[in-house]
N, CA, C and O of each residue as an XYZ file, in Angstrom:
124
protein
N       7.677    -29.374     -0.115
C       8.827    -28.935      0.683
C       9.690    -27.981     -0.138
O       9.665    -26.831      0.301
N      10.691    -28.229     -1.567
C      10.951    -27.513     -1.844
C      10.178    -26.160     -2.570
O      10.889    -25.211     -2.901
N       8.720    -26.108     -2.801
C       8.235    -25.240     -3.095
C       8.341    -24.181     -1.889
O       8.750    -23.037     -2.089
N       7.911    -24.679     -0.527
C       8.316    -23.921      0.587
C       9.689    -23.341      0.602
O       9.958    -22.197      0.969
N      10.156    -23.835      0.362
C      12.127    -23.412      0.308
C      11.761    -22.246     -0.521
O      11.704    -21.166      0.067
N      11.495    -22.278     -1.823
C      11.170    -21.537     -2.928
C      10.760    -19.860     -1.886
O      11.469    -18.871     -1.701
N       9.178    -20.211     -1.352
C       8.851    -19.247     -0.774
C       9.694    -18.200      0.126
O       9.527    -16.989      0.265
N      10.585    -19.005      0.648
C      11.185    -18.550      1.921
C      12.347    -17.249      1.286
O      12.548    -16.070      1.581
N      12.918    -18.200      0.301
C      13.948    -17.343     -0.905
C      13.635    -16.301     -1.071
O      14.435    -15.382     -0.896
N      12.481    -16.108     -1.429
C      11.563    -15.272     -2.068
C      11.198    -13.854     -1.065
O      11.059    -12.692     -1.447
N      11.119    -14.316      0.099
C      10.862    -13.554      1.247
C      12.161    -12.993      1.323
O      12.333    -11.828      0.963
N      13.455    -13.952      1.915
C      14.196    -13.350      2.191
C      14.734    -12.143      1.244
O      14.945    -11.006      1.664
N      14.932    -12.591     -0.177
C      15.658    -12.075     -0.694
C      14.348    -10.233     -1.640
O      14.663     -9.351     -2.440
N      12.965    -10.565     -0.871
C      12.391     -9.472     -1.081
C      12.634     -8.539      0.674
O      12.415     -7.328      0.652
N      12.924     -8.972      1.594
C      13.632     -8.797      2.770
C      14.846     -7.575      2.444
O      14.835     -6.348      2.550
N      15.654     -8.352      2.095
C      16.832     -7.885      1.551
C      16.676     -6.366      0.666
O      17.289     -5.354      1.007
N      16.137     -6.401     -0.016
C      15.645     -5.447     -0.767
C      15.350     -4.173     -0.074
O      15.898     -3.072     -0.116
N      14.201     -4.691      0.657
C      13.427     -3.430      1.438
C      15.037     -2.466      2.601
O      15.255     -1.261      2.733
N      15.793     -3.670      3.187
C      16.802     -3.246      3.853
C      17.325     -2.304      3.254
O      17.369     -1.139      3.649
N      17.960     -2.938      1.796
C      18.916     -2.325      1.117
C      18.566     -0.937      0.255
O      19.440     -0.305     -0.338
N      17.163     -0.561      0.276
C      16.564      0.647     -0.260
C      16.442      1.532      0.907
O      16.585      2.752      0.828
N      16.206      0.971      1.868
C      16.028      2.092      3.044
C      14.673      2.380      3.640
O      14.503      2.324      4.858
N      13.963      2.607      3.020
C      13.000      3.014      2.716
C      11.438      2.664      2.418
O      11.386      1.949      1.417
N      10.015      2.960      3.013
C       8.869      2.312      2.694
C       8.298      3.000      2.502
O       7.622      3.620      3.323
N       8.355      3.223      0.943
C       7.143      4.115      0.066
C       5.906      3.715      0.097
O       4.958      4.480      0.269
N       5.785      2.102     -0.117
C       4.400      1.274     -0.307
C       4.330      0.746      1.074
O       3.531     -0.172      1.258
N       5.112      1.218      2.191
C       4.777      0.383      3.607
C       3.344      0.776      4.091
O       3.274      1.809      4.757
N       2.064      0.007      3.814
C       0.964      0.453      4.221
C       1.135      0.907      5.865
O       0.734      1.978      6.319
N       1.667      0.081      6.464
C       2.041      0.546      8.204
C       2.978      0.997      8.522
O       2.997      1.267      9.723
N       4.114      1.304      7.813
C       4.986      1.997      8.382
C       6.428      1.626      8.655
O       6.400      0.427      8.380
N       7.187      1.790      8.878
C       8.207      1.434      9.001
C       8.567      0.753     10.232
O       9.715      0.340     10.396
């Protein structure tokens, strides 16, 4: 369970990221 929590963090806060750059250089599909 908390390893799942872990994951989710992980998402969101790579989520966050992509928002906050703008931008998908490595977006294989696209924006």
């Amino acid at each position: 369970m908390r390893r799942h929590l872990k994951v989710v963090l992980l998402l969101a806060a790579l989520l966050a990221f992509i928002v906050n750059e703008g931008n998908f250089p490595w977006w294989p599909w696209g924006p």
